[in-house]
KOLVEX-637909 format. One record per residue: residue number from 1; residue in three letters; x, z, y of N, C-alpha, C, O in turn. Coordinates in Angstrom, 1 decimal. Example, Ala and Ser with C-alpha at 12.3 -4.5 7.8 and 13.67 -1.06 7.14 Angstrom:
<nodes>
[node 1 'ALA' [13.2 7.8 -5.7] [12.3 7.8 -4.5] [13.2 7.8 -3.3] [14.2 8.5 -3.3]]
[node 2 'SER' [12.8 7.1 -2.2] [13.7 7.1 -1.1] [12.9 7.9 0.0] [13.4 8.0 1.1]]
</nodes>
This chain:
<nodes>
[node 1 'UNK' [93.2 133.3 136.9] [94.5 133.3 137.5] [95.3 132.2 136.9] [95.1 132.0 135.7]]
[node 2 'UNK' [96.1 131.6 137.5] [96.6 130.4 137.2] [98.5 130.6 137.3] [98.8 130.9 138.4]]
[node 3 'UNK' [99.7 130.6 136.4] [100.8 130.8 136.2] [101.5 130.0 136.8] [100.8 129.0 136.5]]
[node 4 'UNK' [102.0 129.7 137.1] [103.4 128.3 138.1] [104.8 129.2 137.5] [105.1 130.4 137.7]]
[node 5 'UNK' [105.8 127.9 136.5] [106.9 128.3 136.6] [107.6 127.6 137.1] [107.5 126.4 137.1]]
[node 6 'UNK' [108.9 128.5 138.3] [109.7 127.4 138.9] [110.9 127.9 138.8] [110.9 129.1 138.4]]
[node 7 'UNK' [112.3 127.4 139.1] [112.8 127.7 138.8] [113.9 127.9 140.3] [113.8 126.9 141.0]]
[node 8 'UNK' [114.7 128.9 140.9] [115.1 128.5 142.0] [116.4 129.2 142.2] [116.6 130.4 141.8]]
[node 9 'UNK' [117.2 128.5 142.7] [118.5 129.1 142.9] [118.7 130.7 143.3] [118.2 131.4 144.2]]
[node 10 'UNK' [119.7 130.9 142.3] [119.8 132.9 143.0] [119.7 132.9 143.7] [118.6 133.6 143.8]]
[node 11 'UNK' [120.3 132.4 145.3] [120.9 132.0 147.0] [119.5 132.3 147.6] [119.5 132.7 148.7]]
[node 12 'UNK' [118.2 132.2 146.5] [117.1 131.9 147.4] [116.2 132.7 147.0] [115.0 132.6 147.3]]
[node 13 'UNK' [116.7 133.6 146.1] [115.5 134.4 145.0] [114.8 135.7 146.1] [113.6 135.9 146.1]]
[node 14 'UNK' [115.8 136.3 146.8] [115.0 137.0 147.8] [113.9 136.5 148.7] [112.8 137.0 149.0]]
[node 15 'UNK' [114.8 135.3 149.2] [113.5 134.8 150.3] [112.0 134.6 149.8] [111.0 134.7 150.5]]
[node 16 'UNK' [112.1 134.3 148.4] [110.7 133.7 148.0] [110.1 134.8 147.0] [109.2 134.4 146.3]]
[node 17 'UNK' [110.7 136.2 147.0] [110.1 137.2 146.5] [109.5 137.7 147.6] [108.4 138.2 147.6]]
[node 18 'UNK' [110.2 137.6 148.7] [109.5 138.3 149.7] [108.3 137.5 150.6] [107.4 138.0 151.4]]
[node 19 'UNK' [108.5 136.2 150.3] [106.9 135.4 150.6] [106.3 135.7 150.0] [105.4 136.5 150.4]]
[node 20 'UNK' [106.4 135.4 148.4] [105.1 136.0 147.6] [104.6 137.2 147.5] [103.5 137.4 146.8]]
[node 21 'UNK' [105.3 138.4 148.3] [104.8 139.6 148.4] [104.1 139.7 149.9] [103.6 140.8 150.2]]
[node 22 'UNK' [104.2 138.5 151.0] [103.8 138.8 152.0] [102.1 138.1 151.4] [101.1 138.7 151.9]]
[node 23 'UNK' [101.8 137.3 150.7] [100.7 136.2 150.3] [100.0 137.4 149.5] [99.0 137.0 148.8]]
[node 24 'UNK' [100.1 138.4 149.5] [99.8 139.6 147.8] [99.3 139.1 146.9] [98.2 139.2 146.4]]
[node 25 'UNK' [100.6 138.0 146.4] [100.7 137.9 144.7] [101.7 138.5 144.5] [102.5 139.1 145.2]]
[node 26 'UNK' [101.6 138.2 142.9] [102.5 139.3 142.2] [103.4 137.9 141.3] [103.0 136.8 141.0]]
[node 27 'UNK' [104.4 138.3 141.1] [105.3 137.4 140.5] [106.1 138.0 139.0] [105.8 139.2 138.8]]
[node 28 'UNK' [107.0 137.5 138.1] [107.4 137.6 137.2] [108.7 136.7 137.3] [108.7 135.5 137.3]]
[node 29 'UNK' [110.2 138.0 137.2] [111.4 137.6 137.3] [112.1 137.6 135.6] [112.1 138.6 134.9]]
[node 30 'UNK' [112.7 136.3 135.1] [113.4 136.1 134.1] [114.6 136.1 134.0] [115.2 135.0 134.2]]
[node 31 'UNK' [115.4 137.2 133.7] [116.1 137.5 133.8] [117.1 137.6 132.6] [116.4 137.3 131.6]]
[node 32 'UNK' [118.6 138.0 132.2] [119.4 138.1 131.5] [118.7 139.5 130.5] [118.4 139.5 129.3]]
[node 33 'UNK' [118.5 140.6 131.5] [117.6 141.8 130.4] [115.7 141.6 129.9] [114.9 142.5 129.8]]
[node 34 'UNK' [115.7 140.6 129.6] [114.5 140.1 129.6] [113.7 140.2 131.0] [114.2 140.6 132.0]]
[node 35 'UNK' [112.3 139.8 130.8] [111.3 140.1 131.7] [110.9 140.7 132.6] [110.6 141.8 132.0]]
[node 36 'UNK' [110.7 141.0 133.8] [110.3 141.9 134.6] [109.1 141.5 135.7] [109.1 140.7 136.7]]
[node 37 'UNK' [108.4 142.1 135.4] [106.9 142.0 136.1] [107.2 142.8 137.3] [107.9 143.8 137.1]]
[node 38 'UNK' [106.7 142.6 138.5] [106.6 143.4 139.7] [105.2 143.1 140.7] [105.0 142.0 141.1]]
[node 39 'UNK' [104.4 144.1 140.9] [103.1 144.0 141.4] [103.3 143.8 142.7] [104.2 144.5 143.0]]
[node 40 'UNK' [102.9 143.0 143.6] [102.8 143.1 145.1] [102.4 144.1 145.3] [101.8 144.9 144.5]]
[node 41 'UNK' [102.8 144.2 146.9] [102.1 145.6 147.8] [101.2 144.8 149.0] [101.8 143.7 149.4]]
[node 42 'UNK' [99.9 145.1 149.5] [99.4 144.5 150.2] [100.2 145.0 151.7] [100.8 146.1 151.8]]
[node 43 'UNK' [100.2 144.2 152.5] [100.8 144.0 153.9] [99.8 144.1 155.0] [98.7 143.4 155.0]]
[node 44 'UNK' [100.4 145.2 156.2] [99.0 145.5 157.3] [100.3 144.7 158.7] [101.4 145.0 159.2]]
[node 45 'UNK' [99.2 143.8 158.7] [99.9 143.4 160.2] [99.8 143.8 161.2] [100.2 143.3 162.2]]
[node 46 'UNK' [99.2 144.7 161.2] [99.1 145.8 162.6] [100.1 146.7 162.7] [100.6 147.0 163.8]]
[node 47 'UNK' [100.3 147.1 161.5] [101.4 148.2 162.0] [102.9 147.8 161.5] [103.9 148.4 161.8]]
[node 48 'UNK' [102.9 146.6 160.6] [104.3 145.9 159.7] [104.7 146.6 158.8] [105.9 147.1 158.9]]
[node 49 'UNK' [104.0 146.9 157.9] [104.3 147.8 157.1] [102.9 147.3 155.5] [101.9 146.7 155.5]]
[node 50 'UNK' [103.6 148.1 154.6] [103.3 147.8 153.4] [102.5 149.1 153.1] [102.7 150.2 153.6]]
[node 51 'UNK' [101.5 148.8 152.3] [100.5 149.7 151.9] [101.4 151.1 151.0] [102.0 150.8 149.9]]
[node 52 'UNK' [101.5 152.1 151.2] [102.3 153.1 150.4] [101.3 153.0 148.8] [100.2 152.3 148.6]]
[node 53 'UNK' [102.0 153.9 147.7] [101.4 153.5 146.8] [100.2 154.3 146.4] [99.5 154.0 145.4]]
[node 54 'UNK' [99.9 155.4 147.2] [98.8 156.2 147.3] [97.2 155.1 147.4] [96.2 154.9 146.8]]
[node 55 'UNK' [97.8 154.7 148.6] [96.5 153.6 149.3] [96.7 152.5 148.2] [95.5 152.4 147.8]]
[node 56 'UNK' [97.2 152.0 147.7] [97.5 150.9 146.4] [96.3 151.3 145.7] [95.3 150.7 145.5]]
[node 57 'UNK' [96.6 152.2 145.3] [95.7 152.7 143.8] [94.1 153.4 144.1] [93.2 153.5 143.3]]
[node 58 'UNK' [94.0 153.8 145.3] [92.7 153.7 146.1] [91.9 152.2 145.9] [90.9 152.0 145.2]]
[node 59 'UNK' [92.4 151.6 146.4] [92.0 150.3 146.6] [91.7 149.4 145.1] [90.8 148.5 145.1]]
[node 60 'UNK' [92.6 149.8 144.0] [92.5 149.4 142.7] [91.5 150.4 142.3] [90.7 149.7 141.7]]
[node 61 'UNK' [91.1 151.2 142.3] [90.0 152.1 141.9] [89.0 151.4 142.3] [88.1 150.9 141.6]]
[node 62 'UNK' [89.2 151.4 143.5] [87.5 151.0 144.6] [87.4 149.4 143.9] [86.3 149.0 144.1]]
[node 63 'UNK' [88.0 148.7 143.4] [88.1 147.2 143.4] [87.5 147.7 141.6] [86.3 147.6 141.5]]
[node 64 'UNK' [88.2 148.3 140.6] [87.2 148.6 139.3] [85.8 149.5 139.5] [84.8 149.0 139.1]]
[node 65 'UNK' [85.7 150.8 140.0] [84.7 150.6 140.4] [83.5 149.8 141.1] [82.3 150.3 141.1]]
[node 66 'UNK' [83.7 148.8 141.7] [82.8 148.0 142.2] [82.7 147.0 141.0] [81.6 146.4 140.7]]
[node 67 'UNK' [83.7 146.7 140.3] [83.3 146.0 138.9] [82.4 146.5 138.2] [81.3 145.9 138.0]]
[node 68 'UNK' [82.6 147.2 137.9] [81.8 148.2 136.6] [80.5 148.6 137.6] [79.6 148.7 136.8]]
[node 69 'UNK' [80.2 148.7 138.3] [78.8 148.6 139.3] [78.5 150.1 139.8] [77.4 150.4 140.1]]
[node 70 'UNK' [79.8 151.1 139.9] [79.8 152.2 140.5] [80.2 152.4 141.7] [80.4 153.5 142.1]]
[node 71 'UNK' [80.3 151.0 142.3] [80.4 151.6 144.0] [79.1 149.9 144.5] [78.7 148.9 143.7]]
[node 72 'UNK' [78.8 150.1 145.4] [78.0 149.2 145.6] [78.7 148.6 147.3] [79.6 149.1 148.0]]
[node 73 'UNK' [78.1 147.5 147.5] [78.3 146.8 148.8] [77.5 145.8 149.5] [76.9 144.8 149.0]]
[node 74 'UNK' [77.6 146.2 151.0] [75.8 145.9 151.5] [76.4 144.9 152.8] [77.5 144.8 153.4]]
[node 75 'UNK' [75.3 144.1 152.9] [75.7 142.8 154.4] [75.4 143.8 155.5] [75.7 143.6 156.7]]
[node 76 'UNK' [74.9 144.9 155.2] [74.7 145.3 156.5] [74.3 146.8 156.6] [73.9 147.2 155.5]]
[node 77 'UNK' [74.2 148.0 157.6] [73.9 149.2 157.6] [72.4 149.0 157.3] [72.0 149.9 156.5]]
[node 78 'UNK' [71.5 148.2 157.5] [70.2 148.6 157.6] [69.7 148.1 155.8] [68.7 148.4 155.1]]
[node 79 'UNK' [70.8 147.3 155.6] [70.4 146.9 154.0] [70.8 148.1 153.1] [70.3 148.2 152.0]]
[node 80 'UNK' [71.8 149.1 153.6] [72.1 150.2 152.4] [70.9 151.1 153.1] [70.3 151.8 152.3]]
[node 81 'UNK' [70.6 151.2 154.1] [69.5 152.6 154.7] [68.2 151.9 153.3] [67.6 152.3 152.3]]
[node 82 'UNK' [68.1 150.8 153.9] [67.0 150.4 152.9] [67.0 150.4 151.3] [65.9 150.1 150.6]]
[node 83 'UNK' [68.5 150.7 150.6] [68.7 150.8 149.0] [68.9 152.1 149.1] [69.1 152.5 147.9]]
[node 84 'UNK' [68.8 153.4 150.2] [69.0 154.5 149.9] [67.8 154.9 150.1] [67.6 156.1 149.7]]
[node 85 'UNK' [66.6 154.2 150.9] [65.4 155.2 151.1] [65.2 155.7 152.1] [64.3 156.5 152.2]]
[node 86 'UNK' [66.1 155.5 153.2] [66.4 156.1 154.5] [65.6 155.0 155.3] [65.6 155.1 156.5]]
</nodes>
């Protein structure tokens, strides 16, 4: 992951928090009380609406377990029939 600092007028700080949360990155606001980190929410264009935080942390599970090699993922139904033996 690669950091970009920029710097941008107050006038404009919302508009471009709310791009970078439509892109799901996550950004870092510098502020007078120090630091504040804020995670994106992924965005469903179907329905216009933001992932609640239930589904968030689903998806962060399923994304570490697939790291760690406890969920697996197949090109196709006949490729997992064939890693399950079926």
């Amino acid at each position: 992951m690669t950091a970009i600092t920029i710097n941008i007028p107050n006038r404009e700080v919302s508009f471009f928090k709310k791009m970078i949360e439509k892109m799901g990155w996550t950004y870092t606001v510098a502020g007078e009380e120090g630091t504040v980190a804020k995670k994106s929410r992924l965005y469903d264009p179907e329905t216009g609406e933001y992932l609640n935080e239930k589904t968030m942390k689903a998806i962060e599970e399923a994304h570490d377990d697939m790291k760690q090699g406890r969920l697996k993922s197949y090109d196709s139904v006949d490729a997992m029939f064939q890693d399950l033996g079926i």
